[in-house]
C-alpha positions in Angstrom: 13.7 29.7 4.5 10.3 28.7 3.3 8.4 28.6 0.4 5.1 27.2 -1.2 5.2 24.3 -3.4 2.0 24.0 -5.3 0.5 21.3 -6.1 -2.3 21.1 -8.9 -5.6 19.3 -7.5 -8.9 19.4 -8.3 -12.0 20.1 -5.9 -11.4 17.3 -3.5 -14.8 15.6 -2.8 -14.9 11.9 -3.6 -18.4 10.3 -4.9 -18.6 8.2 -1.6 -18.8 11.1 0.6 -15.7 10.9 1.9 -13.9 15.0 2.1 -10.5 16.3 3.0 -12.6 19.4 4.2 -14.0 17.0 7.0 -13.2 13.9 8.9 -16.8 12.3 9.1 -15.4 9.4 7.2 -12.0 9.4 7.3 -11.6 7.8 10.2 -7.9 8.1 12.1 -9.7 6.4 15.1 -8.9 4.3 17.8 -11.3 2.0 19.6 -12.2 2.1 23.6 -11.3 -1.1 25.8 -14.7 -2.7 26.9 -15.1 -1.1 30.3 -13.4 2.5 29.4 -17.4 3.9 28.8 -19.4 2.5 31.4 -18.9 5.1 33.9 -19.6 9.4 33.2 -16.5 9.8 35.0 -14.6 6.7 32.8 -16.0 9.2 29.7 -14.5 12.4 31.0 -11.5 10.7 31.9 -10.9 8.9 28.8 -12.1 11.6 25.5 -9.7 14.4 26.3 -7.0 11.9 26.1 -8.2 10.4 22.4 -8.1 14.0 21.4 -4.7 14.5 23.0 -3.2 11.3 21.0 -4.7 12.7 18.1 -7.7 11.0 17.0 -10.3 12.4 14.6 -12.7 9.2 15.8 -13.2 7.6 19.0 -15.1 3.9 18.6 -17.5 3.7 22.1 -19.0 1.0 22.9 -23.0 1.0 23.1 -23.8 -1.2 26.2 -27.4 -3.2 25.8 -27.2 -3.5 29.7 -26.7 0.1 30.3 -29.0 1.2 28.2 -32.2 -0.8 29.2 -31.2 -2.2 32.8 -34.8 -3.0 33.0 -37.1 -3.9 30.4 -38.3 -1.1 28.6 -36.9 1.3 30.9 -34.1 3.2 28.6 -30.9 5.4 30.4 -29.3 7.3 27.6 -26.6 8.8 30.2 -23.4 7.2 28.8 -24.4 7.5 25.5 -25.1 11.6 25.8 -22.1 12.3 28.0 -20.2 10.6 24.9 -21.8 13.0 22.4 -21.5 15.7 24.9 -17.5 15.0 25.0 -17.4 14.5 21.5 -19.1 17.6 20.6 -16.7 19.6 22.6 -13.4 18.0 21.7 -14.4 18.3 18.0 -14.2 14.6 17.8 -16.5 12.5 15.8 -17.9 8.8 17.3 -18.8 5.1 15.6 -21.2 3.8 18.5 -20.6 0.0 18.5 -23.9 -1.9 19.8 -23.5 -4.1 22.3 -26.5 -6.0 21.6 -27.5 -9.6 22.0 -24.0 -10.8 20.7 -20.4 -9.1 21.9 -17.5 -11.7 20.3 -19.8 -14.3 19.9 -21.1 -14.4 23.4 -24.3 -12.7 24.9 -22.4 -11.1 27.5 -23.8 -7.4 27.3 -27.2 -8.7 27.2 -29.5 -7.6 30.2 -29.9 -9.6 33.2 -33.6 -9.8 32.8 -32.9 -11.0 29.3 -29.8 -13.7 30.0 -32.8 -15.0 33.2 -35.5 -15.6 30.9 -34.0 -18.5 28.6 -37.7 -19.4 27.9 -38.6 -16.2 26.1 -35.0 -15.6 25.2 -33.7 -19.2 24.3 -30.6 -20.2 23.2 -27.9 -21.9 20.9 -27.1 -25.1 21.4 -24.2 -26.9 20.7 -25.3 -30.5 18.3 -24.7 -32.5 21.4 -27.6 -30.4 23.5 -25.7 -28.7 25.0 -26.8 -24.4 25.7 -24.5 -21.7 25.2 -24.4 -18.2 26.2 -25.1 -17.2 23.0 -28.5 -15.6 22.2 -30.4 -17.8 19.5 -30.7 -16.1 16.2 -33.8 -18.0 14.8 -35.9 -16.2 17.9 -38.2 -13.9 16.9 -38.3 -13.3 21.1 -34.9 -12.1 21.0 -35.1 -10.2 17.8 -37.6 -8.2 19.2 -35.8 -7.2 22.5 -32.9 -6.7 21.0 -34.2 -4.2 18.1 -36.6 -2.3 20.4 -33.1 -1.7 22.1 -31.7 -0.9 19.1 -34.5 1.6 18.0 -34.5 3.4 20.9 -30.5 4.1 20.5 -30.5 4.7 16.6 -33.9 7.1 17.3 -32.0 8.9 20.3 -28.6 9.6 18.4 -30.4 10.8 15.0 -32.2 13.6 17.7 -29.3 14.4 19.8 -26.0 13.4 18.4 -25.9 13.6 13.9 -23.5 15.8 14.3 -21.2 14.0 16.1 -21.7 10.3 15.7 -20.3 9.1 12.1 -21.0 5.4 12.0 -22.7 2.1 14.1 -21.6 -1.1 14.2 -24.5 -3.4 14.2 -23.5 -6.2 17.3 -19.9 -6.9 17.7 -17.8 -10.5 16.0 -21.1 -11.9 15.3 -20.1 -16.0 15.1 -20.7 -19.2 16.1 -18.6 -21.3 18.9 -18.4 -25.1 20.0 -20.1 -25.7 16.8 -19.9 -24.6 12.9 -24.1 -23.7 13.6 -26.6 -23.7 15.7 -28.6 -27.2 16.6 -31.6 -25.7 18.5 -34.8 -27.0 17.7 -35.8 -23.6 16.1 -32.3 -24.0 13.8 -32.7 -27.3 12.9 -36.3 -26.4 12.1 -35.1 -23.3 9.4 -32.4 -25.6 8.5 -34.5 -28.2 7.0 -36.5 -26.2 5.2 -33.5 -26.0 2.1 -32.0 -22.9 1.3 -34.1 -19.9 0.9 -35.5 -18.6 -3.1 -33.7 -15.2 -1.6 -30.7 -16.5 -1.5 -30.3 -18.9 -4.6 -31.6 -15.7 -6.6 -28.6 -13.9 -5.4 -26.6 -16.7 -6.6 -27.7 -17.0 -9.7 -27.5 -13.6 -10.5 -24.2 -12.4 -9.2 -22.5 -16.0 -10.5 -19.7 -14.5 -12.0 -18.8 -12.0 -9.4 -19.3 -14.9 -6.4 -16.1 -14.7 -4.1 -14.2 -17.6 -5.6 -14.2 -20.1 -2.1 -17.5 -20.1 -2.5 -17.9 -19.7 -6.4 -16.5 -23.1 -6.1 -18.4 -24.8 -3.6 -20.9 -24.5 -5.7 -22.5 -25.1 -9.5 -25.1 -22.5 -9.7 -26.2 -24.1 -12.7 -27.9 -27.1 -10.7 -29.7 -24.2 -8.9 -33.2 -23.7 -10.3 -36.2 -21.4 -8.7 -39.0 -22.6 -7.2 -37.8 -25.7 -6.1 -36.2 -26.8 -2.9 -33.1 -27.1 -2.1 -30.8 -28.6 0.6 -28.5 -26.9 2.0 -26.3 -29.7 1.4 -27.0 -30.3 -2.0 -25.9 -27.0 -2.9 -23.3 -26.3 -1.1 -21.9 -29.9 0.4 -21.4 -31.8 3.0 -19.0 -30.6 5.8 -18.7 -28.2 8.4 -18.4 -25.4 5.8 -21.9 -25.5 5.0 -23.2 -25.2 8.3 -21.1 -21.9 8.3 -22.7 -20.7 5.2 -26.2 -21.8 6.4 -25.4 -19.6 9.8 -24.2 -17.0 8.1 -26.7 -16.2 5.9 -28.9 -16.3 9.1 -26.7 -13.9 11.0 -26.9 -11.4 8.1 -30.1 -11.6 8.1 -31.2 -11.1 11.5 -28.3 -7.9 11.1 -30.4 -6.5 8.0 -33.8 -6.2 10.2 -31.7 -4.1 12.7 -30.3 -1.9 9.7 -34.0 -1.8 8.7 -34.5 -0.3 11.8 -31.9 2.0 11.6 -33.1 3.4 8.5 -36.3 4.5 9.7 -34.2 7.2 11.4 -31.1 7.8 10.2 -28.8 7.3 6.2 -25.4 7.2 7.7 -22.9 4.2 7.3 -23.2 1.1 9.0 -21.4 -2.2 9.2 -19.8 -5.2 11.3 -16.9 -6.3 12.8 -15.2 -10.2 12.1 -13.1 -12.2 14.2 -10.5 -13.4 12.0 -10.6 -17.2 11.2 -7.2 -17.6 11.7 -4.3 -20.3 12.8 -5.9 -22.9 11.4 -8.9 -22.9 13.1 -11.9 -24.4 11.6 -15.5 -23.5 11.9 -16.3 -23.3 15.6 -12.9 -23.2 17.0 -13.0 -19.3 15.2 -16.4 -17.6 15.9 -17.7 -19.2 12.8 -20.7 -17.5 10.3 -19.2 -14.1 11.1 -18.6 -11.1 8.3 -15.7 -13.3 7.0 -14.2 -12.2 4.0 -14.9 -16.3 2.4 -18.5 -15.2 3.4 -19.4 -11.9 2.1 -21.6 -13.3 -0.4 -24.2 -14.4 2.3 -23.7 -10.8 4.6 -24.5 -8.6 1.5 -27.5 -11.0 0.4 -28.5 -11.5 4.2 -28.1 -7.7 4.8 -27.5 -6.0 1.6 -27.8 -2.3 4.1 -24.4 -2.9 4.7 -21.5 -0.2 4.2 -18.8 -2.8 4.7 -17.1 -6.1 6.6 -14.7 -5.2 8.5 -11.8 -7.4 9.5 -10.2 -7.0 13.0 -6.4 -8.0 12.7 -4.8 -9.1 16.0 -2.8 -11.6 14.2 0.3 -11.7 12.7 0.3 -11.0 8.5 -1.2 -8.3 8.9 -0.7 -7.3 5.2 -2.6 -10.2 4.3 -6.1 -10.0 6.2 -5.7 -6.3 5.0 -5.6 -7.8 1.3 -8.6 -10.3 1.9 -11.0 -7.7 2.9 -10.1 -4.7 0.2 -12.6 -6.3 -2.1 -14.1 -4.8 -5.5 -17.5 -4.7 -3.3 -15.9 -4.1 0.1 -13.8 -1.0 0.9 -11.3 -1.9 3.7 -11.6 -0.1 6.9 -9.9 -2.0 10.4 -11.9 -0.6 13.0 -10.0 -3.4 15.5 -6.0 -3.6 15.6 -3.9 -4.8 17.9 -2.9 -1.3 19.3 1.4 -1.7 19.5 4.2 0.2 18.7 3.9 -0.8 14.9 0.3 0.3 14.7 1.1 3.9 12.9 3.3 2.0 10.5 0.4 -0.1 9.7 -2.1 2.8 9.3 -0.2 4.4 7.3 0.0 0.7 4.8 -3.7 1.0 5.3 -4.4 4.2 3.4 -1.6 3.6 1.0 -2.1 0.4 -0.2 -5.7 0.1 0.1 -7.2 3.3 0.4 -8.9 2.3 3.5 -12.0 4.5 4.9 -10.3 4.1 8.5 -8.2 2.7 10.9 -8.3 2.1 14.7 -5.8 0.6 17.2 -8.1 -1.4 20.0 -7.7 -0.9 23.8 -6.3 2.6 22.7 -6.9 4.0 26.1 -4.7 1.4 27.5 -1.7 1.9 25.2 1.7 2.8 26.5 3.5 5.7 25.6 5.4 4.5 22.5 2.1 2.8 21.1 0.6 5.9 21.6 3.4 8.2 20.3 3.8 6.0 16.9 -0.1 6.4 16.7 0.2 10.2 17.0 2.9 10.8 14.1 1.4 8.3 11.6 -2.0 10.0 12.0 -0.5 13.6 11.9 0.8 12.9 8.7 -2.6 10.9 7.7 -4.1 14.4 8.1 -1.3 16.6 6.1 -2.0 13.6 3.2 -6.1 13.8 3.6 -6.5 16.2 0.5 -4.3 14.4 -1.6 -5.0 11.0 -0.8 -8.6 11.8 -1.7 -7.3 13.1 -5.2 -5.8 10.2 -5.7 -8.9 7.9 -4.9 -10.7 9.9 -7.6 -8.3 8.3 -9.9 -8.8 5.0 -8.7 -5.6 5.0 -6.4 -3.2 4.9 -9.6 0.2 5.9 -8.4 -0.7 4.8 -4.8 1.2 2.3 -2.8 2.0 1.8 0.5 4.9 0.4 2.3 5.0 -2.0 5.2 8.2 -3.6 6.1 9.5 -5.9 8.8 12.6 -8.2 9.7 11.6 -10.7 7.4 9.3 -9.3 4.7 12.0 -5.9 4.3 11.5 -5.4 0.3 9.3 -4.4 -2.5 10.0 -3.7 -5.4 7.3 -1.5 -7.7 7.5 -0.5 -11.6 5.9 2.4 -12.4 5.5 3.7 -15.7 9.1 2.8 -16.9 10.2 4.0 -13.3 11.9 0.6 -11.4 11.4 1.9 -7.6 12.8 -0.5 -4.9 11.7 0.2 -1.5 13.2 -1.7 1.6 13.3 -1.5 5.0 15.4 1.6 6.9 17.5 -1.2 8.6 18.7 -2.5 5.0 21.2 -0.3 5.2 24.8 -0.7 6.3 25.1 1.3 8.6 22.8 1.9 11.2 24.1 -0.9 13.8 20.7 -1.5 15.2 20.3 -3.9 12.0 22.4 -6.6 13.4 22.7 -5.9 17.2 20.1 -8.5 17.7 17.3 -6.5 18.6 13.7 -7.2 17.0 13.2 -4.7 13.7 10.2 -1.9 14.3 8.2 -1.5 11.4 8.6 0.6 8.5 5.8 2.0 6.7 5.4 4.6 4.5 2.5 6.2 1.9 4.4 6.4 -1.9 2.5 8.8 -4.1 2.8 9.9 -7.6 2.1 13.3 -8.4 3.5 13.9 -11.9 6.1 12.5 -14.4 9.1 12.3 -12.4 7.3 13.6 -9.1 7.0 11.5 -6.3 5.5 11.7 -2.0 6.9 9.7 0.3 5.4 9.6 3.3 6.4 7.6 6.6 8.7 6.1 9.0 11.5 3.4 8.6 12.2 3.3 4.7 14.8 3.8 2.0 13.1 3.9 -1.7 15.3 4.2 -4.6 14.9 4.8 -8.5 16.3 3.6 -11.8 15.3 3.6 -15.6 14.0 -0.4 -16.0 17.1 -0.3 -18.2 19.1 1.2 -15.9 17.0 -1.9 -13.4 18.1 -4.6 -15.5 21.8 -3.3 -16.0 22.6 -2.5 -12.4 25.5 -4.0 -10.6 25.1 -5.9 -7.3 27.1 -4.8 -4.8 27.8 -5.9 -1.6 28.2 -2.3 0.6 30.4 -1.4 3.7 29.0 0.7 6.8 30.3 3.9 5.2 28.2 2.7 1.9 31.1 2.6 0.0 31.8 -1.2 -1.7 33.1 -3.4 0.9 36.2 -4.3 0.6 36.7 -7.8 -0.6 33.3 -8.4 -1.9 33.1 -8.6 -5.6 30.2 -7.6 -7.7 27.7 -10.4 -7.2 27.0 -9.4 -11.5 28.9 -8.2 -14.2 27.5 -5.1 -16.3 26.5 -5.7 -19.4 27.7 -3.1 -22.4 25.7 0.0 -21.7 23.9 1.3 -24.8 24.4 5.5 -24.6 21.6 5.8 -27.1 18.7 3.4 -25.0 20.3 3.7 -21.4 19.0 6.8 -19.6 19.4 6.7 -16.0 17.2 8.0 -13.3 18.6 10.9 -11.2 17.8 12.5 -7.9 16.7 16.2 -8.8 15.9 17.2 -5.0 14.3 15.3 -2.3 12.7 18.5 0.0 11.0 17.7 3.9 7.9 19.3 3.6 4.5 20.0 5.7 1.1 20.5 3.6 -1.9 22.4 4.6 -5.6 21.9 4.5 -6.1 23.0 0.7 -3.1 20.5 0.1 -0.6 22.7 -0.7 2.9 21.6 0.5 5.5 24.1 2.1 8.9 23.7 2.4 10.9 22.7 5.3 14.5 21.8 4.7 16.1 20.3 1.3 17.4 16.4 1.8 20.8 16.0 0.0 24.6 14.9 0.8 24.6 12.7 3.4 20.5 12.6 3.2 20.2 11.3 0.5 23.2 9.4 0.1 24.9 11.9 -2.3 21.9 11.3 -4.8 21.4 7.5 -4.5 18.1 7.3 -2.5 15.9 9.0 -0.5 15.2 7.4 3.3 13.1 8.8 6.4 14.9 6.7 9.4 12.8 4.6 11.6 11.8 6.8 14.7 11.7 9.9 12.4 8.1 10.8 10.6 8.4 12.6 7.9 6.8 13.8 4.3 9.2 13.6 1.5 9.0 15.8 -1.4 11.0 14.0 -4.3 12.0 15.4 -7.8 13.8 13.1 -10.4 15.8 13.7 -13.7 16.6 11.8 -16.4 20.5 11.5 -17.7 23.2 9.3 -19.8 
């Protein structure tokens, strides 16, 4: 038996462009390892697979030393085959440009330009000593590396509009050995003060600063037309000399957006390497599109869609959090690609309402990375309608669900609705709880539709409901593997009298597995109840199963 389930929603187009009707920037993408595009034959090996995993959005690398091999000599042959493939597949692309700085280093930087450190100088260390980094105060290396950059923008606007989606300007833009660079053509820009651009950005967006640096600082010391060191304003440690580098970064980015927009409107942005495990400036690729320095990227290079964090690290949750900003919208174009990566994409839209996500080396992943990819993004894309609803109302009735071994519970109140959500391997009896074995993650998508009228949408979760009074009345109990009480375990709390005429319990009406179409409209598939739902107590989608939970409640005393 099937039947339709409607579901009311309006025209679905969202005012930042992103549609249900199309994928352009709702990105269920995964990101190439660095050498999978730098062959035609690496390209028409690799695309057909992306497509087969189930990506909507391939990230390709845009090699500098591909595209010019010699100066002023441009090869657009990787770059075509990739729109070619694209184009075919009905995939879409975010080019990332490879330009004078690929994490941190200069590595996909021509040979003629890496050769000729007089023309194309660069960063030293405060000791002397020269990196492989490209120096950012060179106007010499500006210019190569945005005639470069021109030439690919230019070429893609005529050849590949309809297929490529994004750019990322360069790739973990940051600083290494040192917090900044000590060149002579640094320290020259350095001790000129702090630039009138920058303290008028200050100054006027004071009370929206993000707070590390809102209080580094005491805007009301700054004054216009007068000069400034950068110490004076922002102190005197290793942090400034990130904040000074940063804002130099951004801006050297913004003249290659500027370049971009002589051709082309659609999005761009960059990629940060975390600063993480307690690194300090230096020791992480410092002066990057840090979330502590987004103040200095969107004065630096205002063109910007977004930072974008990529999390290899653990806490993932966390990063996530730092970069969903009131004037950055989070999308992880880099994660470490595992079996938990369709959990976390599926966090990613729910919590956060992210504009993508993308498991890195993606070519490279196994066959369980690349199943648990596959059936988190085929549920992404039954959700896409409704998900986009829901960011016309601001995400209300949105949350998402990420749980692990030792983070397994949330608990969320929603409009007098008390809905605990754990892990799948909370309950009693699924053995693989306490055989010793490391939990997989759960993650889920919880939406709310109407009164009473809930989405559940995921992998490795059990979500309950209750009445906050029926919340605050409840009785602990300790449960056996049948999820019965166990026997010899006492109630860890005593009920309290229950009031007939205030205490109204939450019930489970009907908890239906469901598909849902383009136009959002759910069908059914098979009703949840007895043993799946625990004879009315939850509702629970088992880790290794994917599913979409339709979920009715009642009220009762």
């Amino acid at each position: 038996m099937k039947r339709l389930i409607t579901i009311v929603l309006a025209t679905v187009v969202m005012t930042t462009g992103l549609r249900a009707s199309d994928d352009d920037l709702f990105i269920l993408g995964g990101e190439l390892s660095n050498s999978a595009a730098t062959s035609v034959e690496d390209i028409d090996e690799v695309m057909p697979r992306m497509k087969a995993i189930g990506l909507n959005t391939v990230l390709v690398p845009a090699y500098w030393e591909f595209l010019e091999p010699r100066e002023g000599q441009f090869d657009f042959t990787l770059i075509d085959r990739t729109i070619q493939q694209a184009r075919e597949l009905k995939l879409k692309v975010v080019f990332l440009w490879f330009g004078a700085w690929k994490n941190s280093m200069s590595c996909y930087a021509p040979l003629w330009f890496k050769k000729d450190t007089k023309r194309f100088p660069r960063a030293r260390t405060q000791q002397g000593k020269p990196l492989e980094i490209a120096n950012a105060f060179s106007e010499q290396v500006f210019l190569a590396d945005n005639k470069a950059f021109d030439a690919l923008v230019k070429h893609i606007s005529e050849t590949g509009s309809d297929v490529v989606s994004m750019i990322q300007v360069e790739n973990e833009i940051g600083m290494l050995e040192d917090a900044r660079d000590h060149s002579p053509l640094a320290d020259e820009v350095y001790q000129k003060g702090v630039p009138q651009e920058l303290i008028c950005y200050l100054k006027k967006n004071e009370k929206t600063l993000h707070p590390w640096l809102k209080e580094r600082l005491n805007t009301q010391r700054l004054t216009l037309n007068t000069k400034h060191s950068w110490q004076e304003v922002f102190g005197n440690d290793i942090y400034t000399d990130e904040i000074f580098m940063a804002y130099y970064y951004a801006k050297y980015v913004g003249r290659l957006c500027e370049t971009a927009r002589r051709y082309t409107q659609m999005p761009l942005y960059v990629n940060a390497a975390m600063n993480s495990r307690g690194r300090t400036p230096g020791q992480y690729p410092a002066a990057g599109p840090l979330a502590h320095l987004i103040d200095l990227w969107q004065c630096g290079a205002p063109q910007l869609l977004c930072l974008a964090p990529d999390i290899y690290d653990t806490g993932f949750k966390g990063w996530a959090a730092q970069y969903t900003l009131p004037n950055n919208r989070l999308f992880i174009p880099e994660s470490r690609c595992c079996e938990n990566s369709g959990a976390r994409a599926l966090y990613a839209f729910g919590e956060h309402q992210a504009l993508g996500f993308s498991p890195f080396a993606i070519d490279q992943a196994s066959p369980n990375e690349a199943e648990s990819i596959t059936k988190a993004y085929a549920l992404l894309r039954q959700m896409a309608p409704i998900l986009s609803h829901q960011r016309e109302k601001a995400g209300r009735g949105q949350y998402g669900l990420l749980f692990d071994q030792e983070d397994k519970e949330r608990i969320i109140t929603d409009e007098g609705i008390v809905i605990t959500c754990r892990h799948y391997y909370t309950l009693p009896w699924d053995p693989r709880a306490t055989d010793g074995s490391t939990w997989p993650e759960g993650g889920a998508i919880l939406l709310k539709l109407a009164d009473n009228d809930y989405l559940l949408a995921g992998t490795g979760v059990v979500v309950s409901f209750a009445s906050t009074y029926e919340k605050a009345h409840e009785q602990q109990q300790v449960l056996g593997e049948d999820g019965f009480v166990a026997a010899g375990n006492a109630s860890s709390t005593v009920n309290s009298q229950w009031s007939v005429s205030n205490g109204s319990r939450k019930g489970i009406a009907s908890v239906d597995e469901v598909n849902i179409d383009e136009q959002g409209q759910m069908h059914y598939q098979r009703r949840h109840n007895g043993d799946q739902d625990h004879q009315g107590r939850h509702v629970r989608i088992a880790c290794g199963e994917w599913k979409i939970l339709h979920v009715r409640l009642y009220d009762y005393k």
